[in-house]
GUDOSE-562905 format. One record per residue: residue number from 1; residue in three letters; chain; x, y, z of N, C-alpha, C, O, CB in turn. Coordinates in Angstrom, 3 decimals, padded with zeros to 6 digits. Glycine has a CB too. Example, Ala and Ser with C-alpha at 12.3 -4.5 7.8 and 13.67 -1.06 7.14 Angstrom:
<nodes>
<1 ALA A <013.190 -005.690 007.800> <012.300 -004.500 007.800> <013.200 -003.300 007.800> <014.236 -003.319 008.465> <011.308 -004.473 009.046>>
<2 SER A <012.850 -002.250 007.080> <013.670 -001.060 007.140> <012.900 000.030 007.870> <013.409 001.138 008.039> <014.084 -000.598 005.725>>
</nodes>
This chain:
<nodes>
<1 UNK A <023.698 -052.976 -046.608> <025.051 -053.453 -046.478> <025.355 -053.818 -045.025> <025.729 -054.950 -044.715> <026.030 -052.403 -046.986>>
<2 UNK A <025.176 -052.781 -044.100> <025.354 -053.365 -042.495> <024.595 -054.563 -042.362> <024.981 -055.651 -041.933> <024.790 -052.325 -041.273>>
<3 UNK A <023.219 -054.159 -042.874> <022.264 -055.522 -042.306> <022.964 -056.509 -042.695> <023.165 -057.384 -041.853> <020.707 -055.778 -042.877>>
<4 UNK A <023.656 -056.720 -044.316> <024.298 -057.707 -044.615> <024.940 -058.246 -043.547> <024.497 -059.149 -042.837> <025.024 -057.464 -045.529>>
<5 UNK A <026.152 -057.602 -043.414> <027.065 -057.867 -042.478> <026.596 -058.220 -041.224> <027.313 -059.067 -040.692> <027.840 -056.904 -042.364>>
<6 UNK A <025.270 -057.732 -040.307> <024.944 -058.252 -039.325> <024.277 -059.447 -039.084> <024.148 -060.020 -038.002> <024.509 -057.566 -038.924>>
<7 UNK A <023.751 -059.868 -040.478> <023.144 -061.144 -040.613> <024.088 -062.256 -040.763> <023.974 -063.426 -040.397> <022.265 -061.140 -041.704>>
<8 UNK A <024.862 -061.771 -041.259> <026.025 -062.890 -041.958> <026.359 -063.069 -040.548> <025.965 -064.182 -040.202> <027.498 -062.338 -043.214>>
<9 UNK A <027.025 -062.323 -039.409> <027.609 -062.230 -038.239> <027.181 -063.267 -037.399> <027.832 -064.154 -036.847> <027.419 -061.038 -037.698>>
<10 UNK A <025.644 -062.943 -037.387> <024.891 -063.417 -036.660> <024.656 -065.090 -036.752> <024.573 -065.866 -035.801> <023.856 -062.641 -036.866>>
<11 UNK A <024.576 -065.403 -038.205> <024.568 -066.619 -038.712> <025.719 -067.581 -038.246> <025.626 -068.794 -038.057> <024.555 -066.452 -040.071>>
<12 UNK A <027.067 -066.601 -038.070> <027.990 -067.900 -037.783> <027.999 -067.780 -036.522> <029.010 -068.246 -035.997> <029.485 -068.026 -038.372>>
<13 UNK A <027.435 -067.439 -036.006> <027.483 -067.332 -034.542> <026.645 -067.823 -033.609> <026.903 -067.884 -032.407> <027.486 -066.264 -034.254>>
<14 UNK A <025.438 -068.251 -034.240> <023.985 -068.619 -033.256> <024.134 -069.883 -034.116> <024.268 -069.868 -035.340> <022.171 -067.501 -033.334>>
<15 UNK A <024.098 -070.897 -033.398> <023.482 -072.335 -034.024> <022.180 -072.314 -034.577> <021.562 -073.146 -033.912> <023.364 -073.440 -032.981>>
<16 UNK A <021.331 -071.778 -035.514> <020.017 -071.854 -035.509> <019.685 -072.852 -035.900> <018.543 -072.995 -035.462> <019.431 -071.058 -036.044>>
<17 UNK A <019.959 -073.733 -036.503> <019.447 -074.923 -036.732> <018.861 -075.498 -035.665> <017.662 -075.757 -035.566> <020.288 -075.684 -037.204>>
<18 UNK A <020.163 -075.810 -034.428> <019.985 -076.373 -033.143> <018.713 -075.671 -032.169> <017.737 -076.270 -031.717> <021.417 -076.221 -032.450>>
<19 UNK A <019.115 -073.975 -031.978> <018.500 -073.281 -031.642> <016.902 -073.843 -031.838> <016.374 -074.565 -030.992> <018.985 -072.201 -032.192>>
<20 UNK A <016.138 -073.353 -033.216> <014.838 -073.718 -033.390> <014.614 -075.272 -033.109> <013.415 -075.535 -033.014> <014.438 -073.320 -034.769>>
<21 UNK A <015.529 -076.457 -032.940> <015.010 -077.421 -032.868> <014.620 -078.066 -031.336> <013.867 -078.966 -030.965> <015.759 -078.067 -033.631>>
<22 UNK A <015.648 -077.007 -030.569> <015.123 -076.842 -029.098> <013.928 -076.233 -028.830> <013.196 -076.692 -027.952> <015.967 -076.135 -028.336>>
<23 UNK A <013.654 -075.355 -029.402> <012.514 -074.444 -029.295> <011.202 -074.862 -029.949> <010.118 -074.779 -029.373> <012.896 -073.185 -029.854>>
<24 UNK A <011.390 -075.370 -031.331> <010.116 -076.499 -031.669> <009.393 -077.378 -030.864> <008.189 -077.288 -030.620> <010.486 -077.405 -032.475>>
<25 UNK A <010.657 -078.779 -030.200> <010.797 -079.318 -029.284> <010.246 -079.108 -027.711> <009.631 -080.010 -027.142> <011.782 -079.315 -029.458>>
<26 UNK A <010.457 -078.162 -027.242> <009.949 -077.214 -026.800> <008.204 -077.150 -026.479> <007.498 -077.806 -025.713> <010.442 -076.355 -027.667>>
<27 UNK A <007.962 -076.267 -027.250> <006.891 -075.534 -027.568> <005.541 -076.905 -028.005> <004.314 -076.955 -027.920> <007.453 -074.354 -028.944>>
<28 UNK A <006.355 -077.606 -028.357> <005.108 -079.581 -028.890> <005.166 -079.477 -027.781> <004.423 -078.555 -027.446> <005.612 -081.546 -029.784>>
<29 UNK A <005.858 -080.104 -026.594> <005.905 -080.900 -025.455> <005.010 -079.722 -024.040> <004.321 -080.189 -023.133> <007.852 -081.356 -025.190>>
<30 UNK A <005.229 -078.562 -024.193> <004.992 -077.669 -023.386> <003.486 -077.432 -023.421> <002.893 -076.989 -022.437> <005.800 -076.577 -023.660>>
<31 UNK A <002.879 -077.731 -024.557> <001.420 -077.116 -025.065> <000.245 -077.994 -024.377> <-000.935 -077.665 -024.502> <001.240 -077.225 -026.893>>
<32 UNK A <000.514 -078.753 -023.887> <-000.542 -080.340 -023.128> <-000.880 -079.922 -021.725> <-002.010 -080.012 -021.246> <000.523 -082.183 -022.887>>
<33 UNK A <000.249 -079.428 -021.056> <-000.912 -079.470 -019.766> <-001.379 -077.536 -019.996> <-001.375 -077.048 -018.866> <000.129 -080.034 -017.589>>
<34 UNK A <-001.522 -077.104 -020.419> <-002.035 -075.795 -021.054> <-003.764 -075.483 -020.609> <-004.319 -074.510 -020.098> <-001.846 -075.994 -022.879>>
<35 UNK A <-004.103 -076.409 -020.939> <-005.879 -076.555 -020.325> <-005.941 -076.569 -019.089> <-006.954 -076.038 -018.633> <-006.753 -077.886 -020.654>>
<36 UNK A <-004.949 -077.146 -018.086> <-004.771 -077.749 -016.767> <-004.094 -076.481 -016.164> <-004.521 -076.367 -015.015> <-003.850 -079.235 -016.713>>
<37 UNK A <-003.137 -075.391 -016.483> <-002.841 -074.006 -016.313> <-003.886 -073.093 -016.560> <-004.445 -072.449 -015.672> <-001.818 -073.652 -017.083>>
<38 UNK A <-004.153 -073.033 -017.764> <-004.871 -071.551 -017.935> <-006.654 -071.868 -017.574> <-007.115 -072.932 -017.986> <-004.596 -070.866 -019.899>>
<39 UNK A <-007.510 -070.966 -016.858> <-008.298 -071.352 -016.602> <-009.358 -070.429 -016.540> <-010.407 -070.563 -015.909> <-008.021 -071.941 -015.827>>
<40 UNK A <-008.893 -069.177 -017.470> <-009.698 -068.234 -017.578> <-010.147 -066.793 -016.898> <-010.766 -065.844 -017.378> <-010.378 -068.824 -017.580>>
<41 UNK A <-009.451 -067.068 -015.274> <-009.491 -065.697 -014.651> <-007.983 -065.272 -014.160> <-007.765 -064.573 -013.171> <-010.567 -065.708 -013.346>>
<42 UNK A <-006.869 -065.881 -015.127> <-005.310 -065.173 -014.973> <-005.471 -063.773 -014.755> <-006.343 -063.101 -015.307> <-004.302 -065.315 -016.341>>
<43 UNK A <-004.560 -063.302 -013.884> <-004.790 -061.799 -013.675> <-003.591 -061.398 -014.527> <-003.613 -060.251 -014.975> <-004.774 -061.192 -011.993>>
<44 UNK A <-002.146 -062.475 -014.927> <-001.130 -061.582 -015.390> <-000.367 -063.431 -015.764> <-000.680 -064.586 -015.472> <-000.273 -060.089 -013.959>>
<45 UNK A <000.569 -062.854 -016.428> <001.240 -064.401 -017.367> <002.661 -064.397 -016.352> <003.535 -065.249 -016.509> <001.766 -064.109 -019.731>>
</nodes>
């Protein structure tokens, strides 16, 4: 029943639609120079 209520809460309150489509958006465009960053002896992210 709370969870209900905290989900419901939560729902009108966070754009998620928008939210994940920034973050999709995001996450495509971000992933390319990835080879050109990581290079195998990172000590920490």
């Amino acid at each position: 029943m709370r969870r209900d209520e905290f989900l419901a809460t939560m729902q009108a309150i966070v754009p998620w639609a928008a939210l994940c489509a920034v973050v999709m958006a995001a996450n495509a465009h971000d992933k390319h120079p990835l080879p050109k960053l990581a290079h195998g002896n990172e000590q920490r992210v």
